[in-house]
N, C-alpha and C positions, 0 to 999 in steps of 0.2 A: 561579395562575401559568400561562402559555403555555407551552406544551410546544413545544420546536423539533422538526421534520422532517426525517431523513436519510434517501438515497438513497445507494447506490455502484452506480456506473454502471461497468461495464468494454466498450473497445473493443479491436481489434487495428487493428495499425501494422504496414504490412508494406511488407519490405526484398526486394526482387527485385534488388538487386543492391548492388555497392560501392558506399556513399557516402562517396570519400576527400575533399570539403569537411568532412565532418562525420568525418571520421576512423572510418566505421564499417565493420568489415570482419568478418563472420562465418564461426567457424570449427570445424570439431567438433572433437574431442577426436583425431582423426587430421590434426588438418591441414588437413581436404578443406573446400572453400565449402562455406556451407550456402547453396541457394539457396527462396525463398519461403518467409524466415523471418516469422515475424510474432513483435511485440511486444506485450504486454501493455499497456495504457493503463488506466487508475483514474482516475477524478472523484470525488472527494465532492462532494454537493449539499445544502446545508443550509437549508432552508426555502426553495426552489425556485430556489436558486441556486448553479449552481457554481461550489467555491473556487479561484482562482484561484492556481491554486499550478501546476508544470509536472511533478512527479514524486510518486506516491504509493509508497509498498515495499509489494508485496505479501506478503511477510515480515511485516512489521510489523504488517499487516491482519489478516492469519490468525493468528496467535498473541497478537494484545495487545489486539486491540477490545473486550475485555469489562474487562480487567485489566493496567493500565500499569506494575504490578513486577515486577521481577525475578525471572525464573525459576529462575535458576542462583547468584544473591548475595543472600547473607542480609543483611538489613538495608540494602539498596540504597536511599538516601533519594530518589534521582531517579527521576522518568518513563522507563520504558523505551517507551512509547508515543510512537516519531518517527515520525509518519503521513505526514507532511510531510517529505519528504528529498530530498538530492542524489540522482541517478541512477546516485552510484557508491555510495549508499546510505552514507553517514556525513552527519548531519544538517550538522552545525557546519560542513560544506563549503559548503552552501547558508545561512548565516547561524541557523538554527535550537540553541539553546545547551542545551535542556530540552526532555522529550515535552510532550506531554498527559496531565493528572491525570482521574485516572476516579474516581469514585466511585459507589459501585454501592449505589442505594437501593434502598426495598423496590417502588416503581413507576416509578422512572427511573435512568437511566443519566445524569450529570452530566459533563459535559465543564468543565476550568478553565484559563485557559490565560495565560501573564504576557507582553507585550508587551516586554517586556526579554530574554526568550526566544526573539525571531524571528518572531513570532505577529503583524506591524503585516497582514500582508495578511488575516487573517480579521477579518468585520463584525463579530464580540461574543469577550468573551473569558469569557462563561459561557455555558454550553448545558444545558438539560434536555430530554434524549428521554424521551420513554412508553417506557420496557423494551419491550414488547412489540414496538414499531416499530423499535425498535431493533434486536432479534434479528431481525427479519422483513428488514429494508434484508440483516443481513448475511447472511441467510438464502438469500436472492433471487438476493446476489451468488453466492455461493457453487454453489448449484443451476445458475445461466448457466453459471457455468466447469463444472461436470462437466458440463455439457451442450457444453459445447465440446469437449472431451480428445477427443471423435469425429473431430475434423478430423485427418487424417494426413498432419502436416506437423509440422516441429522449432517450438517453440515458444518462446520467451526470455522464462521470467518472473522473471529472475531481477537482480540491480542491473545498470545499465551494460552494455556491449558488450563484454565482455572472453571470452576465448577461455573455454567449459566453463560459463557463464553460461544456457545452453539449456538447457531441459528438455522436456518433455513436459506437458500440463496434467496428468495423473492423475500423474506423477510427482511436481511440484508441491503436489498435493493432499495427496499419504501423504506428503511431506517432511516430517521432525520436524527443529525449531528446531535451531540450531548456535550459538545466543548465549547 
């Protein structure tokens, strides 16, 4: 069998001022603009191509890329893995109905994923990664961001534009799940 190839790619998007077309206005927790915020950006790229999708949760990333159940509900029969979500971070807003199913073999990580579930923009609705490459993509990602948290500046990696939304990267990092 072919083993498919993952990468996660993160860039920064950055807001130097109010963008009232797009309704985006940044604000700390007192109030005050935040000015030279940056955004967190995520691609998946999967066998050298990136998914065309406009919103990845970094949430979701960090906590579910090995393991798409439920942390907190026992016998939870669905996908908690929404890789793919709206930017206010509830999938079903951006047409997404179910995660992604993981299955975790003893040399790959299997992606399954049902096109009745929102899934028409990705090329295949099965995937098998080499575990190894697997950990390494999220590995690489992860290593970039603490290497980032250097930059001192307010960072938003968190769903959407909404006020308290901002964090720090190393903040981000030591956050533990709240779902």
């Amino acid at each position: 069998m072919n083993e498919d190839k993952i990468k996660i790619i993160g860039t920064w998007k950055e807001f130097d001022q109010e963008d009232k077309e797009k309704n985006i206005v940044n604000f700390d927790e007192n109030n005050n603009y935040i000015k030279n915020l940056k955004l967190l950006n995520i691609f998946i790229e999967i066998n050298g191509e990136i998914i065309n999708w406009s919103y990845v949760d970094p949430y979701i990333l960090k906590n579910y890329w090995f393991d798409h159940k439920s942390k907190h509900i026992e016998n939870y029969e669905y996908s908690c893995f929404e890789l793919f979500t709206c930017s206010c971070g509830v999938a079903g807003c951006a047409g997404i109905w179910d995660g992604i199913y993981i299955k975790n073999r003893k040399k790959s990580i299997e992606w399954r994923l049902n096109e009745r579930d929102g899934y028409k923009f990705m090329p295949k609705k099965f995937y098998s990664f080499d575990k190894n490459q697997y950990k390494k993509a999220y590995e690489d990602f992860m290593n970039w961001l603490r290497e980032e948290k250097s930059i001192n500046k307010k960072l938003c990696v968190d769903l959407g534009y909404y006020e308290g939304d901002e964090l720090s990267v190393e903040d981000f990092l030591n956050k533990k799940p709240n779902f």
